[in-house]
N, C-alpha and C positions, 0 to 999 in steps of 0.2 A: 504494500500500500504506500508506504512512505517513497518509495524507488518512483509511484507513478503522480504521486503528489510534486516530486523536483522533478521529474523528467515533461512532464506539460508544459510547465512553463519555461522550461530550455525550449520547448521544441517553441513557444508562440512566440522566440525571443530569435530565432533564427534568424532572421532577416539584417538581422545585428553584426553576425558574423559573415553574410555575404558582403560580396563588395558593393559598396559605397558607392555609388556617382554623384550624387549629390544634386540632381535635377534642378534647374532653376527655374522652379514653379512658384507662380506668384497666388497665397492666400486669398481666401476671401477678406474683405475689409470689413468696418461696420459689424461686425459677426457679434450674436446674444448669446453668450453662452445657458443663459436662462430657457432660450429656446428651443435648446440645441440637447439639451438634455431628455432624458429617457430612452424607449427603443427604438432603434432600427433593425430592419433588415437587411440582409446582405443579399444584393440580389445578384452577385456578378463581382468575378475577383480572376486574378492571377492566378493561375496556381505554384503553390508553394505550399513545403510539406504540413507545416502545422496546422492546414485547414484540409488537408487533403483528406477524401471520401466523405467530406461532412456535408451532410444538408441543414435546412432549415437553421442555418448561421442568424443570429443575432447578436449585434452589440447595445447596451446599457452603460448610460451613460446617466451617473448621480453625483452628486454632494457627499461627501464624509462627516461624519461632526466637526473635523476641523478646516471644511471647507475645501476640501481639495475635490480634483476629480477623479471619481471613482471607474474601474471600466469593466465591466464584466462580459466577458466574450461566450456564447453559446453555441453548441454545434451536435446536433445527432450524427453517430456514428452508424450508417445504416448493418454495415459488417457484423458491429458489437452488439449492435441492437440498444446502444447504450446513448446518454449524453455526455459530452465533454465541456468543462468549462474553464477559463482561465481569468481570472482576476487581477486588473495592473490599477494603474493611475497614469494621468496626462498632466501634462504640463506647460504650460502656456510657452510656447517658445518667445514671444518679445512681447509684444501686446497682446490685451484681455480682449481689444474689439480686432485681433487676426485671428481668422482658424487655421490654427500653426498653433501644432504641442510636438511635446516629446512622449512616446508615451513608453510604460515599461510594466513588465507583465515578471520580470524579474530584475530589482535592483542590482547592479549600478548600470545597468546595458539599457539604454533609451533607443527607441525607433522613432521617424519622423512620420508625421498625420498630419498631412496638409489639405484642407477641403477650399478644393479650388474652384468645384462651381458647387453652389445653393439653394434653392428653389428660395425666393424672398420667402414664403410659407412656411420654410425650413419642414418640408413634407420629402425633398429628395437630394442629397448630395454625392459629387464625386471626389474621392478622395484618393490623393496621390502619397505614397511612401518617398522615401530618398531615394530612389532610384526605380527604371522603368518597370522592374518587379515585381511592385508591388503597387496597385492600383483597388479599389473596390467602387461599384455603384451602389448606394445604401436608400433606400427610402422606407417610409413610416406604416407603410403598406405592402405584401408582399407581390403589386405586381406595379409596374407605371404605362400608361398611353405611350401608345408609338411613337410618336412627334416627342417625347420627352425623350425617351432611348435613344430616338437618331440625335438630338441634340445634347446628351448626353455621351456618343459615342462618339460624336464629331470634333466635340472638344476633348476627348480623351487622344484620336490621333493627332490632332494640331499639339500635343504637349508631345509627341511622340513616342505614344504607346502602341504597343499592336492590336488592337482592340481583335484581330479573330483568334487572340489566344488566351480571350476572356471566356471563364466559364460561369458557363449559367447555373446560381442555385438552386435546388428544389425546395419549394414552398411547399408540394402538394399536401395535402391532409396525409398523418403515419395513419396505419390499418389499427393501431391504440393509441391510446390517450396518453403519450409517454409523461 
């Protein structure tokens, strides 16, 4: 038990130890972090190992008592039949109104989370990693209108990502109530 309690969050910290590019992706501004809180959906990611075979990916995003941000990553393992979760904090990288944090799922290794485009509604965001790697489409629902996907996908390749080697989450309903 104890082997798969440190070994989760090495594996959601991976990204840490790939190489760096360090993307010059410009944040969103103006950003509410008031807003910005609670769930999302992952509807569409990179692949990379620590999310690998998982559906029905959500991130949670709260306040701590002492005010920090809190992140709780979810993920059914359809193989295990089981869920997986991993719990870090975010960190404002320079300003409170940029969405730019560092986020860490195991102290002292920080990843970059920059949401570079936002729905004003804060119902859908895309959010860029430090490098082309690692990219996610998250919205507050699990499906979005065409016209948002393509505008969603267009600006993923204009930062240049490869957007057909985005893969799609599954939302659908599990056969129980996990």
């Amino acid at each position: 038990m104890f082997f798969r309690l440190l070994v989760f969050p090495l594996l959601m910290m991976s990204p840490l130890f790939a190489d760096q590019i360090n993307l010059e992706v410009e944040s969103v501004s103006n950003f509410e972090l008031d807003r910005y809180l609670g769930t999302w959906y992952e509807l569409t990611r990179m692949d990379h190992s620590f999310e690998r075979g998982m559906s029905h990916v959500t991130a949670t995003y709260s306040l701590d008592k002492k005010g920090r941000v809190e992140v709780l990553n979810r993920g059914y393992v359809k193989k295990k039949s089981k869920w997986k979760e991993a719990r870090g904090h975010a960190k404002f990288k320079n300003s409170t109104s940029t969405g730019a944090f560092k986020v860490t799922f195991f102290w002292p290794f920080y990843g970059g989370y920059h949401i570079v485009e936002l729905a004003e509604d804060y119902t859908y965001a895309l959010v860029a990693g430090d490098s082309e790697k690692y990219l996610w489409i998250l919205s507050r629902t699990p499906q979005l209108p065409e016209e948002t996907w393509a505008k969603l996908l267009q600006r993923a390749r204009s930062l240049g990502y490869d957007t057909d080697a985005l893969i799609m989450v599954d939302h659908e309903p599990l056969p129980e109530n996990p």
